[in-house]
N, C-alpha and C positions, 0 to 999 in steps of 0.2 A: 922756745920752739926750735931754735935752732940744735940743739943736743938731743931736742927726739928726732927729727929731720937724718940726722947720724947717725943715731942709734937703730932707725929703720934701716939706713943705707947698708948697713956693717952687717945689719941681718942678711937683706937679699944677696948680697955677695955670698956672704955662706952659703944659703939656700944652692944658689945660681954653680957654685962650686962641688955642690953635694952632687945636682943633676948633671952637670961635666961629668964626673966622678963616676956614678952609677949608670949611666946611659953611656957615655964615651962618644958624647956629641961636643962640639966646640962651643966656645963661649957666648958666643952669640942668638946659637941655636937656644941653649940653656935661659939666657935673658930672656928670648924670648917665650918658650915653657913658662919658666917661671912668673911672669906678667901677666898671663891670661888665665893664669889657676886661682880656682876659690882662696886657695891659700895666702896670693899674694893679697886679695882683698879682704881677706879676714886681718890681716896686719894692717892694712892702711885702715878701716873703719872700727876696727874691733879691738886689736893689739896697742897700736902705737898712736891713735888717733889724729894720723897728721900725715899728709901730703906735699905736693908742691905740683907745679902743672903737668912733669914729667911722669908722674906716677899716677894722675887720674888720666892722662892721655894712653898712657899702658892699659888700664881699666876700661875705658872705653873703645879701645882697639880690640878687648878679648870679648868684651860682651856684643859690640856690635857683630862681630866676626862670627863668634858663638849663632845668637840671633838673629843674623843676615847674612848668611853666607854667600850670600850672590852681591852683597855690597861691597865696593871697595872702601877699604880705609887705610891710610895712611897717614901716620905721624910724625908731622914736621917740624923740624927747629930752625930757623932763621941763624944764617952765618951772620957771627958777632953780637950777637945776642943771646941770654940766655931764660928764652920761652920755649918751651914746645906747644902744639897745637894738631890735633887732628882736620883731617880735610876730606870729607865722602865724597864718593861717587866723583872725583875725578876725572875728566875722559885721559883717559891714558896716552893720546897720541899728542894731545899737548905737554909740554914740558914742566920737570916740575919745578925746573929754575925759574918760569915765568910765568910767575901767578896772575897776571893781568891776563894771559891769556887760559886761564883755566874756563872751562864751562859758561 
């Protein structure tokens, strides 16, 4: 598992370096393009058959976003740990350092 996991990774860099490239948007911007496009889920389900939480939390930030566009979502990683996790409809004037105090 862990050499497909890489083998996906070393793909979206391409990808993500292509749309820099051709757009002459920053890296970031590009990551995120690339995450919310059929293409990047045609790799994860179709291509490489293999994820990890960081790439179905990608996937589910583009489809809900796609889908809900009045939803908020956002994609969270816990400092010193290495999960991500999406979190909806947030109220936004709470913090998002303090998850006890979300919603």
């Amino acid at each position: 598992m862990h050499k497909e996991i890489e083998a996906l990774r070393d793909s979206i860099k391409v990808h993500v370096a292509d749309i820099e490239k051709k757009y002459g948007i920053s890296n970031m911007k590009a990551i995120i393009q690339f995450s919310v496009s059929d293409e990047f889920k045609d790799m994860l389900f179709e291509q490489y058959k293999v994820a990890n939480c960081g790439e179905i939390a990608d996937v589910m930030t583009g489809e809900l976003s796609k889908n809900y566009p009045k939803m908020t979502v956002e994609s969270i990683m816990i400092r010193g740990s290495n999960h991500i996790f999406n979190v909806l409809n947030r109220n936004q004037s709470t913090s998002i350092f303090e998850p006890k105090k979300w919603n």
